[in-house]
ZABA-604488 format. One line per 3 residues: for each residue y, x, z of C-alpha. Coordinates in steps of 0.2 Angstrom, whole numbers, plus 5000, padded with zeros to 4 digits. Layout:
BEGIN
Y/X/Z | ... $
//
This chain:
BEGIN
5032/4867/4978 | 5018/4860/4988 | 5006/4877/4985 $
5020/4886/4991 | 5023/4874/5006 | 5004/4875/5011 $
5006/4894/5012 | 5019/4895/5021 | 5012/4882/5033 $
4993/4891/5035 | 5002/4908/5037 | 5014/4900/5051 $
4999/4895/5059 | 4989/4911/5058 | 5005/4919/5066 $
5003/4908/5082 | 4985/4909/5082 | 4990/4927/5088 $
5005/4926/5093 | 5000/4930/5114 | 4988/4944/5107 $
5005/4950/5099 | 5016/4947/5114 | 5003/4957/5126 $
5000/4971/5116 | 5015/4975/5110 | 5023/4975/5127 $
5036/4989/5123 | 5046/4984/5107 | 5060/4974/5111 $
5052/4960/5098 | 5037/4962/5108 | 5027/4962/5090 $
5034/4943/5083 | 5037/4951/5065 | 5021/4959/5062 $
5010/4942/5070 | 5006/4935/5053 | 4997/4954/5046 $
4989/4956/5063 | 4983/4937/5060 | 4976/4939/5045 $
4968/4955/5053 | 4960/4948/5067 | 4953/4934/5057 $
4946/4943/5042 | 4939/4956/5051 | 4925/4946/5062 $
4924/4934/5046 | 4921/4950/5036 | 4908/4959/5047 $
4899/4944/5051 | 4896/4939/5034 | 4892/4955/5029 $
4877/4955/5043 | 4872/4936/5035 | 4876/4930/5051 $
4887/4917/5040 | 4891/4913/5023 | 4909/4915/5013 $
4914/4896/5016 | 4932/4886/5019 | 4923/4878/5035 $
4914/4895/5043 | 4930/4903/5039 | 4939/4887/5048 $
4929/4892/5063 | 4931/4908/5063 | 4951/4906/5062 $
4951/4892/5076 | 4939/4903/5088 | 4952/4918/5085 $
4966/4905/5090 | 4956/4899/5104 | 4953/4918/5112 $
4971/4921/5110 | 4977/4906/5118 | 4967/4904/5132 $
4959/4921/5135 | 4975/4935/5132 | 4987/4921/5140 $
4978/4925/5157 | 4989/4934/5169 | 4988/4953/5169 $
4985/4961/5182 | 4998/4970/5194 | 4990/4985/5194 $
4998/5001/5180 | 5016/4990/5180 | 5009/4978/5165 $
5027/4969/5167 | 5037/4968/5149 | 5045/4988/5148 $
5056/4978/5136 | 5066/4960/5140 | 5057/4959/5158 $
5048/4942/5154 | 5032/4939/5161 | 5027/4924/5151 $
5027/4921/5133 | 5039/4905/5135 | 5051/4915/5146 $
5053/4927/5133 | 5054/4915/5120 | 5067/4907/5127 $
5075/4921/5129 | 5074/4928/5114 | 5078/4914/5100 $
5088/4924/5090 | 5076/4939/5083 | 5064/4924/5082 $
5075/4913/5072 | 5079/4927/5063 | 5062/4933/5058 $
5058/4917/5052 | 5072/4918/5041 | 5069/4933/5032 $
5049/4929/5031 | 5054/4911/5024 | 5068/4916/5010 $
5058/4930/5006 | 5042/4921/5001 | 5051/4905/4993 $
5063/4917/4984 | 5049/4928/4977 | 5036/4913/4975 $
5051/4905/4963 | 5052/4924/4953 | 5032/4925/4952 $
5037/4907/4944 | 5043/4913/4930 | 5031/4929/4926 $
5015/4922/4930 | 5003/4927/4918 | 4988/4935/4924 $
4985/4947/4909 | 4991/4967/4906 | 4990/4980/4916 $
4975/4976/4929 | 4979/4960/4934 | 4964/4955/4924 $
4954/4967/4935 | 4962/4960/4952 | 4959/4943/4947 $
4941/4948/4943 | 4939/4953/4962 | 4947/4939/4967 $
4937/4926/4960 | 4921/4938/4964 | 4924/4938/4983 $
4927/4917/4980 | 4911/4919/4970 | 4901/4928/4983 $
4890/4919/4998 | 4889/4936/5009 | 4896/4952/5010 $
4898/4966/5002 | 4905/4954/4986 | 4896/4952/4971 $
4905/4964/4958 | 4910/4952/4942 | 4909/4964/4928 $
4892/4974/4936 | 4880/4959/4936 | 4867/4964/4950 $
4879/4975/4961 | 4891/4974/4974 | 4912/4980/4973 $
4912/4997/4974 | 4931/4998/4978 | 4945/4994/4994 $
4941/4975/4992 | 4945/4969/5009 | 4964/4964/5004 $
4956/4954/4990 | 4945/4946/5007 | 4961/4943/5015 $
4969/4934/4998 | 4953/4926/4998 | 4954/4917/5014 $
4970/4910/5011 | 4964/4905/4994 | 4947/4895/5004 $
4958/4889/5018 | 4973/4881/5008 | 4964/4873/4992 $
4976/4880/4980 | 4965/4888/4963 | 4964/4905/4963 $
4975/4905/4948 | 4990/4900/4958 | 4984/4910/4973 $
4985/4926/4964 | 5005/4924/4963 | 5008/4915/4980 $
4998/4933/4986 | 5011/4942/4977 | 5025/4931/4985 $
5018/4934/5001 | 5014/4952/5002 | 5032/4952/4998 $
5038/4941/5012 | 5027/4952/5025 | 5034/4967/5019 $
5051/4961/5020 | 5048/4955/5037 | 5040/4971/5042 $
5052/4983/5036 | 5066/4970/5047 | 5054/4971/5062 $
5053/4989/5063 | 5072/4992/5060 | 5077/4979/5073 $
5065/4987/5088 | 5071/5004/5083 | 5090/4999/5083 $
5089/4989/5100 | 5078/5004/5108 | 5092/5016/5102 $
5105/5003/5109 | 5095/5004/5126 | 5102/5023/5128 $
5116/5024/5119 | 5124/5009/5130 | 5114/5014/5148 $
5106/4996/5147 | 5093/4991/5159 | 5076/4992/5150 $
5072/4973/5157 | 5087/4967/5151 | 5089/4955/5134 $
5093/4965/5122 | 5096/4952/5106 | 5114/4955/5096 $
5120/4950/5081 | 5123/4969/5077 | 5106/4974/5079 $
5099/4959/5068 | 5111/4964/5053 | 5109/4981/5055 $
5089/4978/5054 | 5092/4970/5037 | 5094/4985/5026 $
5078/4989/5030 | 5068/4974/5019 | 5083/4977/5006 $
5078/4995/5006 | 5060/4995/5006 | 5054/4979/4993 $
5073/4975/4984 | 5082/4989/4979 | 5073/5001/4964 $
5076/5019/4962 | 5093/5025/4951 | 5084/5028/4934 $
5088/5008/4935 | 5108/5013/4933 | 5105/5027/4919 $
5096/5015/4909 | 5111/5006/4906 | 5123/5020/4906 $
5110/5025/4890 | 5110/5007/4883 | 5129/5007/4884 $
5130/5024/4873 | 5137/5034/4887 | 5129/5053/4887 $
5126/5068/4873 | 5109/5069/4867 | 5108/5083/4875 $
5112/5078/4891 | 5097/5064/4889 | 5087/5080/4882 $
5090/5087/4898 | 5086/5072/4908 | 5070/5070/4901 $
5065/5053/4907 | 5051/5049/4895 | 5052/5038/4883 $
5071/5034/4886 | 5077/5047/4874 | 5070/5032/4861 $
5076/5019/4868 | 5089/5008/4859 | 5110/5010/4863 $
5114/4992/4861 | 5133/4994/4868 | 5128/4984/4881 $
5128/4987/4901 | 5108/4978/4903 | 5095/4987/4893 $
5087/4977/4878 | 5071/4986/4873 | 5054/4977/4878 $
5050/4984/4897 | 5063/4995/4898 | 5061/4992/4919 $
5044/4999/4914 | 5050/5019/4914 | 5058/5019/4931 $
5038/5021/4937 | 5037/5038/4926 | 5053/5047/4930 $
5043/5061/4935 | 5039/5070/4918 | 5024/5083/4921 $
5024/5095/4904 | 5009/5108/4904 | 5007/5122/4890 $
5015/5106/4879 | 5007/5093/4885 | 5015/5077/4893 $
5005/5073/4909 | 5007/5054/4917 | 5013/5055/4933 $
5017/5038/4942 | 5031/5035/4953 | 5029/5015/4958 $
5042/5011/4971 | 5040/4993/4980 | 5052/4982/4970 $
5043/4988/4954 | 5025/4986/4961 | 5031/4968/4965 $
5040/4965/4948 | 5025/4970/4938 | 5012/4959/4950 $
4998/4969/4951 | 4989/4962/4967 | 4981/4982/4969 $
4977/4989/4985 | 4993/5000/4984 | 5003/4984/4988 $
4989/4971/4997 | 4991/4985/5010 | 5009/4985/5014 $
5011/4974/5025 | 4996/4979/5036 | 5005/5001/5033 $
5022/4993/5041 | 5009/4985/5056 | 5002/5002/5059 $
5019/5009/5060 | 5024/4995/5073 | 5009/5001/5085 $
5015/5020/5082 | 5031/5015/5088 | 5024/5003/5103 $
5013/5020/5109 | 5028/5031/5107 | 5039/5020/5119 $
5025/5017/5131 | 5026/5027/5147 | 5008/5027/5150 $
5007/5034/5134 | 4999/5019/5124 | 4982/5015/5132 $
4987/5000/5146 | 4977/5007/5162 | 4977/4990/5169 $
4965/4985/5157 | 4943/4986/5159 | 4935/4999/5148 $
4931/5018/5150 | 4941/5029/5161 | 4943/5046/5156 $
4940/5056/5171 | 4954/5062/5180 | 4966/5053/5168 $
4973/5036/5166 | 4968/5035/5148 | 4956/5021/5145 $
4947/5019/5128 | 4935/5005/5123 | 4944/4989/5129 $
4951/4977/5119 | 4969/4984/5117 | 4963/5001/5113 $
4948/4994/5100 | 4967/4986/5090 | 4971/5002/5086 $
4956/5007/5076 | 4956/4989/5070 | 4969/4992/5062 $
4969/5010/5054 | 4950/5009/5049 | 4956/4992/5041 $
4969/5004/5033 | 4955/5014/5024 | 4946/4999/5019 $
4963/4989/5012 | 4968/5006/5003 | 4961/5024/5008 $
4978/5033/5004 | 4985/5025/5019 | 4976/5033/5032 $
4982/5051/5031 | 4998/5049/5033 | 4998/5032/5044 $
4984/5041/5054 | 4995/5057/5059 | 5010/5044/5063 $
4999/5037/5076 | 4992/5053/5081 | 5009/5059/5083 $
5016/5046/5091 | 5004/5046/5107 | 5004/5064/5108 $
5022/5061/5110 | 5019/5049/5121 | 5007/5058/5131 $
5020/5072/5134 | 5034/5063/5142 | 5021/5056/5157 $
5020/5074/5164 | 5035/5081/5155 | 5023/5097/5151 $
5010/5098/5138 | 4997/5105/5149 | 4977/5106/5149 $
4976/5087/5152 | 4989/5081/5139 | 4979/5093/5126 $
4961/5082/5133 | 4968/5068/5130 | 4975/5071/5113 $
4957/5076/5108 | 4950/5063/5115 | 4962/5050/5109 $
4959/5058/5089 | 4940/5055/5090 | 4940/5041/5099 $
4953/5033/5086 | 4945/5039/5072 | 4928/5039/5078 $
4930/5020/5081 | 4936/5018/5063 | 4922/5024/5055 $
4911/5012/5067 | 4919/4998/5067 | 4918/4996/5046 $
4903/5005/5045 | 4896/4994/5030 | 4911/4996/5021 $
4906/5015/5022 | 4886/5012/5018 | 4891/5006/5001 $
4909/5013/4995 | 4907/5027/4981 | 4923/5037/4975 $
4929/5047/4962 | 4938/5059/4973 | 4932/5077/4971 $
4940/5087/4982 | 4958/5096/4981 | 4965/5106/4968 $
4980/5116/4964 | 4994/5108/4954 | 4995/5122/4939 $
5011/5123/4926 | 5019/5109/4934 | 5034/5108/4946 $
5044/5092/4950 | 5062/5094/4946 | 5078/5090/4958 $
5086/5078/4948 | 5071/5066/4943 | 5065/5069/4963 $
5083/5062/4968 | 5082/5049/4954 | 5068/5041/4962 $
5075/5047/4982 | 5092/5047/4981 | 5098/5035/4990 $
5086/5039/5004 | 5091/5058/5001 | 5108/5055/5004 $
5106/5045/5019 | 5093/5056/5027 | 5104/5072/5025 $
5118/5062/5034 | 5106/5059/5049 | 5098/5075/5050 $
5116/5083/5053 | 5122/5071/5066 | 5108/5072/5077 $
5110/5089/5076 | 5127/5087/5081 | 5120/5080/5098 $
5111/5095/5102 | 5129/5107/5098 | 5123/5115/5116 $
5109/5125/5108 | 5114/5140/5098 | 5111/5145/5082 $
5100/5159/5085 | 5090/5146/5096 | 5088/5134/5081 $
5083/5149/5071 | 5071/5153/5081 | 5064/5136/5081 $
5063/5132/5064 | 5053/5150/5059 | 5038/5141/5065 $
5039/5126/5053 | 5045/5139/5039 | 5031/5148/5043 $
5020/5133/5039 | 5029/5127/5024 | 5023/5144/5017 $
5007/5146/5022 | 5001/5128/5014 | 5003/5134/4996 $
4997/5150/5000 | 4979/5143/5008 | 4978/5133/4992 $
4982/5146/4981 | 4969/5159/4992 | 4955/5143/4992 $
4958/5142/4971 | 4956/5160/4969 | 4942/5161/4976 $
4931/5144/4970 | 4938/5151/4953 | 4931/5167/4955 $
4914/5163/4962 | 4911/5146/4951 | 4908/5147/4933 $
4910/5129/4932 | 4927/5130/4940 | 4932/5142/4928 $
4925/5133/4914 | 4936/5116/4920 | 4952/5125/4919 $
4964/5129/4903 | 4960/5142/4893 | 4976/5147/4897 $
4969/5152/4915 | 4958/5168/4908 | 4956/5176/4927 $
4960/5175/4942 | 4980/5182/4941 | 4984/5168/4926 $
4978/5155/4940 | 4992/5161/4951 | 5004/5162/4940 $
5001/5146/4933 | 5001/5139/4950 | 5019/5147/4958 $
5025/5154/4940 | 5035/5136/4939 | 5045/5140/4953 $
5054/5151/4944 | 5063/5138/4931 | 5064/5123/4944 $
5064/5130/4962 | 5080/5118/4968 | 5069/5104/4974 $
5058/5117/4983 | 5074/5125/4993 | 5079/5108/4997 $
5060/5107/5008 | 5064/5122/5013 | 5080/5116/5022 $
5075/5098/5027 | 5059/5100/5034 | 5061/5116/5045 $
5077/5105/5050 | 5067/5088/5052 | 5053/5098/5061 $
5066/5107/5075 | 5073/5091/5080 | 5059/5082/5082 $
5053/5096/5093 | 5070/5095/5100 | 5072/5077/5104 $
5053/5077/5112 | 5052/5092/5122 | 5072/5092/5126 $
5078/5110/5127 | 5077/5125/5116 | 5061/5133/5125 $
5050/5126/5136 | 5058/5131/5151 | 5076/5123/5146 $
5079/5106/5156 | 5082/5089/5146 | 5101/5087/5145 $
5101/5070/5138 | 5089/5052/5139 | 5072/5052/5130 $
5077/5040/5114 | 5060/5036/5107 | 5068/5027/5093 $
5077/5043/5088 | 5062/5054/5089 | 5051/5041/5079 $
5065/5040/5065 | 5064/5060/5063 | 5045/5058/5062 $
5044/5045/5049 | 5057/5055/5037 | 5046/5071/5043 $
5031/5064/5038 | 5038/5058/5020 | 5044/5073/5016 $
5028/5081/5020 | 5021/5070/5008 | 5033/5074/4993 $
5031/5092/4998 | 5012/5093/4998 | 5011/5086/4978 $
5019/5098/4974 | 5005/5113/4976 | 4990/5101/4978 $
4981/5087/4971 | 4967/5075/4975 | 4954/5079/4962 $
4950/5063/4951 | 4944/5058/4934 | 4962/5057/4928 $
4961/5079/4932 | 4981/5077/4934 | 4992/5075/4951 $
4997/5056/4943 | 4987/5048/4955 | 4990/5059/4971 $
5011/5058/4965 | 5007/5038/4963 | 5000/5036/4981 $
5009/5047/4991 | 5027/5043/4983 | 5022/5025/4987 $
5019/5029/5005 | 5035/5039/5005 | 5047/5025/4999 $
5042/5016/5014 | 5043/5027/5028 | 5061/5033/5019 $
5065/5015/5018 | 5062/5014/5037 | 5071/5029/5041 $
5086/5027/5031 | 5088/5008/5037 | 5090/5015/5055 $
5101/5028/5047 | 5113/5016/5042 | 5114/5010/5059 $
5119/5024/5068 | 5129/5035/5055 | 5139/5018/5055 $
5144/5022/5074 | 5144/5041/5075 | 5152/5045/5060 $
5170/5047/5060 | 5189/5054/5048 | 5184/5062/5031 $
5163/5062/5035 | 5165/5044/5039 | 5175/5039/5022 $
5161/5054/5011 | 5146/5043/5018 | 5155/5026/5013 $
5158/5031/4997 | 5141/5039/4994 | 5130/5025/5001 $
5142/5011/4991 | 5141/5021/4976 | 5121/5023/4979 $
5118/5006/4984 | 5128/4998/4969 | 5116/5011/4956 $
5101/5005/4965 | 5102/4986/4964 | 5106/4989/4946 $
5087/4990/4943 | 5083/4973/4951 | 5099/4962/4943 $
5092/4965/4927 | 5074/4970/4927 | 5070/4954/4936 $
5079/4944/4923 | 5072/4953/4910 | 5055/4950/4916 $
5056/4933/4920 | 5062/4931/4901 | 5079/4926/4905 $
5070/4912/4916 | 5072/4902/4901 | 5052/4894/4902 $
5047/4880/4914 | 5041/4888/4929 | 5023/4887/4935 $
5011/4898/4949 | 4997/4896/4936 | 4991/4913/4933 $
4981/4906/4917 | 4994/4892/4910 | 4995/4907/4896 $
4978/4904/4892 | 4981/4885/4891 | 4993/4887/4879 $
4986/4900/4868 | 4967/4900/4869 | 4963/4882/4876 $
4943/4885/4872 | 4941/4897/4882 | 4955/4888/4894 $
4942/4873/4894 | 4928/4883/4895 | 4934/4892/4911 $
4938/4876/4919 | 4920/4869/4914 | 4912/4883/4924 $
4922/4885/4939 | 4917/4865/4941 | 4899/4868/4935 $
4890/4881/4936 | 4881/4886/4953 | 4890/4900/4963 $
4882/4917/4961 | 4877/4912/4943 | 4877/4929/4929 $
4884/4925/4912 | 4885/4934/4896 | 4901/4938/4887 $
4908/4950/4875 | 4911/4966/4885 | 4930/4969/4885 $
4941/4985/4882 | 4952/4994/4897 | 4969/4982/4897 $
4961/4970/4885 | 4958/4951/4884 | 4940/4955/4884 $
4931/4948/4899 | 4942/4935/4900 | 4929/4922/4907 $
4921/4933/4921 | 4941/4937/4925 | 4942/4919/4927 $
4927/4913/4936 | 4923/4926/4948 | 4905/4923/4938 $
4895/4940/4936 | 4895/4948/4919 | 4885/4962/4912 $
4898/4973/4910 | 4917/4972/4912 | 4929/4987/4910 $
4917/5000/4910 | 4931/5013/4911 | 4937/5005/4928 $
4917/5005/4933 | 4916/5023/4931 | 4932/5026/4940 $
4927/5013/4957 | 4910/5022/4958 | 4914/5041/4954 $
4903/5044/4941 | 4908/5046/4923 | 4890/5046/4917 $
4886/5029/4927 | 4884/5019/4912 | 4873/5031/4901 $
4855/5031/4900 | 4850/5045/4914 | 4860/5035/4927 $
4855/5018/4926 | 4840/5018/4911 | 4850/5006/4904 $
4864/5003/4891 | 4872/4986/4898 | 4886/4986/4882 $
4873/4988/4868 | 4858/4976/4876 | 4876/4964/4875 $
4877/4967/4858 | 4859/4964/4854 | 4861/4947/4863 $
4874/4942/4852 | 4868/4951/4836 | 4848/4947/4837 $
4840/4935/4827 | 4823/4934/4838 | 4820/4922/4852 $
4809/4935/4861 | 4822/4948/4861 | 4834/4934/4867 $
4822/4928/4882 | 4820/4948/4887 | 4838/4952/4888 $
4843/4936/4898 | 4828/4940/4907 | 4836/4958/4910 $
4852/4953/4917 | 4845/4936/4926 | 4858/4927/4915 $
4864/4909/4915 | 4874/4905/4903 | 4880/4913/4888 $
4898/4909/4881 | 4902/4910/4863 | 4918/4912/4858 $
4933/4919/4849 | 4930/4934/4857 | 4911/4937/4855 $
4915/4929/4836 | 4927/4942/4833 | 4920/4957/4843 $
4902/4955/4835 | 4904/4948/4818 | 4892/4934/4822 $
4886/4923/4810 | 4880/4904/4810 | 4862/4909/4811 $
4865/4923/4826 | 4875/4910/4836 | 4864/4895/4833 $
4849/4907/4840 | 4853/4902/4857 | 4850/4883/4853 $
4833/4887/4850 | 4831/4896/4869 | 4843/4886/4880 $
4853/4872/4881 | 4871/4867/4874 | 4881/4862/4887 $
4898/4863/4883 | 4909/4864/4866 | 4927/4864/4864 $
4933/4870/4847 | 4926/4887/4845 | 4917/4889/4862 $
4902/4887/4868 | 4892/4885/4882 | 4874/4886/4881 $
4864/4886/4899 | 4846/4890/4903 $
//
C-alpha cells in the first residue's frame, strides 16, 4: 500500500507543479485543463529531462531529474502565474475568473470530482494488477527490458538491453516517462511496472471524464443561453461525464457476452460456424454462464477473422479494458493518456474565438493576422503531438488531423468566411505545427529505424458486419442515435440540400479505394519485385483487382453502413460549422463547438475503421493485423468520447417510442458489454485467490530462486552500463530472463523483436553486421579454449557471464565447459545452479 500511496503522492504533485500552465492555457474548457494536469506534468518534465540528457548536458539520475521537476514547478508557479496582459481579451472565455484561486474556489466540484475518479481508479486498478502481476508472456518481458534499459542508461538515446553496443531503436519515451516516476519514488522496477499499468489506467479514466464533462458543460452553455462567464459546475454534467472513463478503459466489446452464451450451450453449430470467432468454435460448453477455458477473455482481441485463399490471417482488435487486463506496458497504451491530452487542446482550439493561438502572447506575428507562432503557448502544441509520435507513431495521423481540424474550425468562425486569410493561416498553422514536431525531437528522429514499408492494398479480405459491431456495437448504436437527432436540428434544410451535400464526401469515400487500387495496379505492373511478393493467386494486373474489391461482393453490409454514416457524419459537421446549407445561407442557430467536435471525433473514427478496409501499412507481419490493431485501438477511444456525450444529450432530446427504443438498446448493450470485465478480470486475477503483491518478479522467486538471487545480486552489484552474457532467449520465452531484469546489456535478446524495431529482417545475418551475435553466444558457452573465451568477451566488452538453468539447458553444458570460465574470470556469486563469474 505504501508504493501505491507514494504514486499517487508524486503524481499529485507533478499535477500542481503545472497546474497554472494548465489553467492559462487551457483558458477555454469549462475545467480550464484540471483533468489532463498530471499527462501534461509528466510532459513538461520529461521532455526537457529527455533532451537535455540526450545532448549530455546531464546524466539519467533521481537528483538531476529532482531538479529538473522542481525548476518546471518553479517556471510554473512563479513565471505563468504573472498577470496576462489585457490586450486580445486574455479573461477566462469560461467561468470569468481571472486567478487561479478564484476559480478554484469556484469550482470545487469538478475538482473534487476529478480527484475522485483519478484516486479510485488508480487504487482500484493498482489492487487488480495485485493479483496478476507476473512480468512473463506476451511482451511484458520486452517492456520490462526497456524499462530497466532506460534505468540502466547514463544518457540518452538508452542503451538497448538485448543489443549490447546499441541504443533503442523503438517509441521508448513512455518507458522515460515510467522511468522517472520509477527514479523519483524509489519503488523497484519490478513493482513499478504494475503501478504504471494502474496508472495509465487512472489517466485515462480521468481523461476520458475530463473531456466528457468540458463538452457537456460547453453544450449546456447553448442549450440553456448561459452567460459564457458564468459557473457552470452541476451535478448533471459530472455524472453525465462518467460514462466516458466507463466507456473507454471499463467496458470490453460484446464477444464478452457470446462467450458465455457458447459456455452456457446456447447456439447450433452452425450458428457459431457462421459467427466465426476463432478459436471459440473449440471452446468448452461447461453449462455455465462464466466461461471456463484457459484465456477465454484472450479471443475478444481477435474477433476480426481475416481468411485468404484458406488461410487464417491474425488481425488484432485490442480495445482498452483488454490492453489493461492483459498488462502489456506497450506504446499502444503508455500513450493514452497523453492521445486523451491532445484531444483536450483540439477541443480548447475549437472553442477559442481567436482561433487557438492567444495573440496577447510574444512570439511571431503572422503578417496581416493575429496568428502568433513560436511563443510558449503555441510551442505546447507541438510539445505535445511530436511527443505523440515519439510515445507511439500511430497516434499522430489521426490526433494530428483532429487538431488540424479543430483550428481550421476555429479559424472560420473569427470572420465567419473561409477566405484567402483563413486558408494562409491554415497552412501556416499545418507547417508550423508539424514543422515544429519534427524540431523539437529531432534526436529521436536521428536514430529511430522502422519496419514500415509503405501502403499496400488489403487483397481477399473484407471485415464482416457482425464481428465490426461485435467489437462496436455499443458505440454503433449509440452513434447512429446521435447522428439522427442532430440532424433532426437542422429539419429546415431539404432533403435535396442534404443530398447535395453529402455527394462531396460520397464522392471521396469512392475515390480512396479507387487511388489505392489505381497506385497497386501500377507498382504491380511496373515492379517485378512487387509482382513476385504477391500470391500466386494474383497472375496479372485484373486478379489484383479482383482480389482487392472481389470481396465485396459476399460481405458488402459493413461497407454500406460507411457509406451511410460517414457521408452523414461529414454533412453535419459541415453543417454545424458553416451554418446553412450553402455558403450564402445565414446561421439559424448558436455555434456549439461541443456539438461540432463530437461529430468530428466519430467522423474521424470511422475514417479509421473505413480506411483498413482497402489499405494497409506495410510491415514484416505482410497482413493489415497491425494497421486493424492500431487504428481500431485509436477508434475505441475517440467512440468512447463520442458516444459518452451521446448519452448525455439523446437523454434530453429523445422522447415517446424513440426514447424507450434507445433505453432498451443501450441497457441491453451496456449489460453485454460489462460481461467481459465481471468475469474476465476474475478469471485473470485467478479467482483473486493468491496473496496480492505489485512485484512483477515474485513468480521468479517462487519458481527459479537462482536466477531470482542472481537478479537481485546484479541489480546491487554490478556497475551501471555493465554488458553480460546470457543464453539468447526465444520470441515469448523465459530466455533473457536476466537482462529482462536488470536493464544490463546482453548480446542479444529477441532477435525476432530486433529485426521488427529496426526494419530489417536481414539485421542479424552476416552482410549486416559481420557478425552472428546468437552463435559467438553459443561458442562462449560451448568452448573449451580460454583464448576463444577472452576474444568473444573481448567482442561484446562483457562483464559478467551468468550460468544457469537456462544456459545449462539451452547449450548442453558440461562441467568442463562451465568451469572454463574459472580459469578467465572470477566467481562472484553461486546460488544453487547459478553462477556469476565477473572479469
Amino acid at each position: 500500500m505504501l508504493k501505491v500511496l507514494s504514486w499517487w503522492l508524486l503524481v499529485e504533485l507533478i499535477g500542481l507543479a503545472v497546474l497554472p500552465v494548465a489553467f492559462r492555457f487551457f483558458r477555454n474548457l469549462p475545467d480550464r485543463g484540471y483533468a489532463f494536469i498530471k499527462p501534461l506534468g509528466l510532459l513538461l518534465i520529461a521532455y526537457p529531462f529527455w533532451l537535455l540528457t540526450t545532448f549530455g548536458f546531464l546524466t539519467n539520475t533521481r537528483g538531476v531529474i529532482a531538479v529538473v521537476a522542481l525548476l518546471v514547478a518553479l517556471a510554473s508557479w512563479f513565471f505563468v502565474t504573472r498577470p496576462p496582459s489585457e490586450k486580445g481579451g486574455q479573461r477566462s472565455a469560461v467561468g470569468g475568473q481571472s486567478s487561479l484561486g478564484d476559480w478554484l474556489r469556484a469550482n470545487k466540484s469538478i475538482v473534487i470530482a476529478t480527484e475522485l475518479v483519478f484516486t479510485v481508479a488508480f487504487f482500484s486498478w493498482a489492487i487488480v494488477r495485485a493479483y496478476m502481476p507476473e512480468i512473463t508472456a506476451t511482451e511484458k518481458p520486452m517492456e520490462f527490458a526497456f524499462l530497466n534499459g532506460v534505468l540502466q542508461s547514463e544518457t540518452f538515446p538508452p542503451r538497448d538491453p538485448w543489443l549490447a553496443g546499441y541504443a533503442i531503436s523503438y517509441y521508448y519515451f513512455g518507458y522515460i516517462i515510467v522511468a522517472i516516476l520509477t527514479m523519483l519514488s524509489g519503488v523497484a522496477s519490478s513493482s513499478a511496472f504494475n503501478l504504471a499499468i494502474a496508472l495509465l489506467f487512472a489517466l485515462a479514466a480521468t481523461g476520458a471524464f475530463g473531456l466528457a464533462y468540458n463538452l457537456i458543460q460547453g453544450s449546456l452553455e447553448i442549450s440553456d443561453r448561459r452567460v459564457p462567464q458564468s459557473p457552470t459546475s452541476n451535478l448533471q454534467s459530472l455524472v453525465s461525464a462518467l460514462f466516458a472513463p466507463v466507456f473507454l478503459v471499463l467496458i470490453g466489446n460484446l464477444q464478452g457476452f457470446f462467450e458465455s452464451l457458447h459456455a452456457l450451450g446456447v447456439g447450433s453449430r452452425e450458428f457459431w460456424m457462421w459467427f466465426d470467432v476463432k478459436g471459440l468454435l473449440e471452446a468448452p460448453v461447461t453449462g455455465t454462464f462464466a466461461p471456463q477455458d484457459n484465456w477465454w477473455w484472450w479471443r475478444s482481441s481477435r474477433v476480426i477473422h481475416d481468411v485468404a485463399l484458406g488461410q487464417t490471417q491474425e488481425v488484432i482488435d485490442e480495445f482498452p479494458q483488454f490492453s489493461f487486463l492483459l498488462g502489456d506496458m506497450h506504446p499502444h497504451v503508455l500513450a493514452l493518456p497523453f492521445v486523451l491530452l491532445a484531444l483536450a487542446v483540439a477541443l480548447n482550439l475549437i472553442r477559442n474565438s481567436k482561433f487557438g493561438i492567444q495573440n496577447s502572447n510574444p512570439g511571431f506575428r503572422i503578417p496581416n493576422s493575429e496568428l502568433r507562432i513560436a511563443n510558449f503557448e503555441f510551442l505546447i502544441y507541438p510539445l505535445i503531438l511530436g511527443g505523440l509520435f515519439f510515445l507511439n507513431s500511430w497516434d499522430i495521423l489521426p490526433y494530428g488531423f483532429i487538431l488540424v481540424a479543430a483550428f481550421a474550425v476555429a479559424r472560420y468562425r473569427v470572420e465567419r468566411a473561409w477566405n484567402s486569410g483563413a486558408m494562409r493561416d491554415l497552412i501556416v498553422f499545418i507547417v508550423a505545427l508539424f514543422g515544429a514536431s519534427v524540431l523539437m525531437y529531432l534526436p529521436f528522429y536521428l536514430g529511430f529505424q522502422s519496419q514500415a514499408g509503405g501502403i499496400l492494398p488489403v487483397l481477399f479480405v473484407k471485415t464482416r458486419l457482425h464481428q465490426y459491431v461485435l467489437m462496436f456495437g455499443l458505440f454503433v448504436f449509440l452513434l447512429v442515435f446521435l447522428v439522427v437527432a442532430l440532424m433532426r436540428e437542422h429539419r429546415g434544410i431539404a432533403t435535396r440540400d442534404w443530398l447535395n451535400l453529402a455527394a462531396p464526401f460520397l464522392a471521396a469515400l469512392a475515390a480512396f479505394p479507387l487511388a489505392i487500387a489505381l497506385i497497386a495496379t501500377t507498382v504491380f505492373a511496373i515492379s517485378p519485385a512487387v509482382r513476385a511478393s504477391v500470391s500466386a493467386a494474383v497472375p496479372d494486373a485484373g486478379g489484383l483487382i479482383a482480389a482487392y474489391f472481389g470481396p465485396l461482393r459476399n460481405e458488402p453490409w459493413l461497407f454500406i453502413l460507411f457509406l451511410i454514416l460517414l457521408p452523414a457524419l461529414g454533412v453535419l459537421l459541415r453543417v454545424r460549422v458553416f451554418g446553412g446549407a450553402s455558403d450564402d445561407q445565414p446561421e439559424t442557430f448558436a455555434f456549439d463547438a461541443s456539438g461540432a467536435f463530437v461529430v468530428l471525433l466519430a467522423l474521424t473514427g470511422f475514417l479509421l475503421t473505413f480506411g483498413v478496409e482497402f489499405a494497409y501499412l506495410r510491415d514484416q507481419f505482410g497482413t493489415r493485423m497491425n494497421t486493424v490493431f492500431k487504428f481500431y485501438f485509436q477508434a475505441w477511444t475517440l467512440f468512447a468520447i463520442a458516444s459518452a456525450y451521446a448519452v448525455f444529450y439523446l437523454a434530453r432530446v429523445l422522447n415517446g417510442v424513440a426514447r424507450v427504443a434507445w433505453v432498451i438498446g443501450l441497457t441491453g448493450l451496456m449489460l453485454m458489454s460489462v460481461v467481459y470485465p465481471a468475469f474476465a478480470i476474475s478469471d485473470r486475477a485467478e479467482g483473486f485467490k493468491k496473496a496480492p503483491t505489485l512485484d512483477g518478479l515474485a513468480w521468479i522467486r517462487a519458481t527459479n530462486p537462482g536466477d531470482y538471487a542472481a537478479m537481485e545480486w546484479l541489480n546491487a552489484n554490478a556497475p551501471r552500463g555493465a554488458v553480460i552474457a546470457e543464453a539468447v532467449g526465444g520470441e515469448y520465452s523465459y530466455g533473457n530472463r536476466i537482462s529482462m531484469a536488470t536493464g544490463l546489456a546482453t548480446p542479444l535478446g529477441w532477435a525476432g523483436h530486433e529485426s521488427q524495431w529496426r526494419g530489417n529482417s536481414q539485421f542479424f545475418k552476416d552482410d549486416a553486421l559481420g557478425i552472428d551475435r546468437a552463435g559467438d553466444l553459443a561458442r562462449l558457452y560451448q568452448t573449451l579454449s580460454t583464448a576463444e573465451t577472452l576474444t568473444l568477451l573481448d567482442k561484446y566488452a562483457i562483464n559478467f557471464v551468468v550460468v544457469g538453468g537456462q544456459e545449462r539447458a539451452q547449450y548442453g553444458l558440461s562441467k568442463s565447459q562451465m568451469d572454463k570460465f574459472a580459469k578467465v574470470m572470477q566467481l562472484v556469486f553461486e546460488d544453487g545452479d547459478v553462477r556469476i563469474y565477473a572479469r
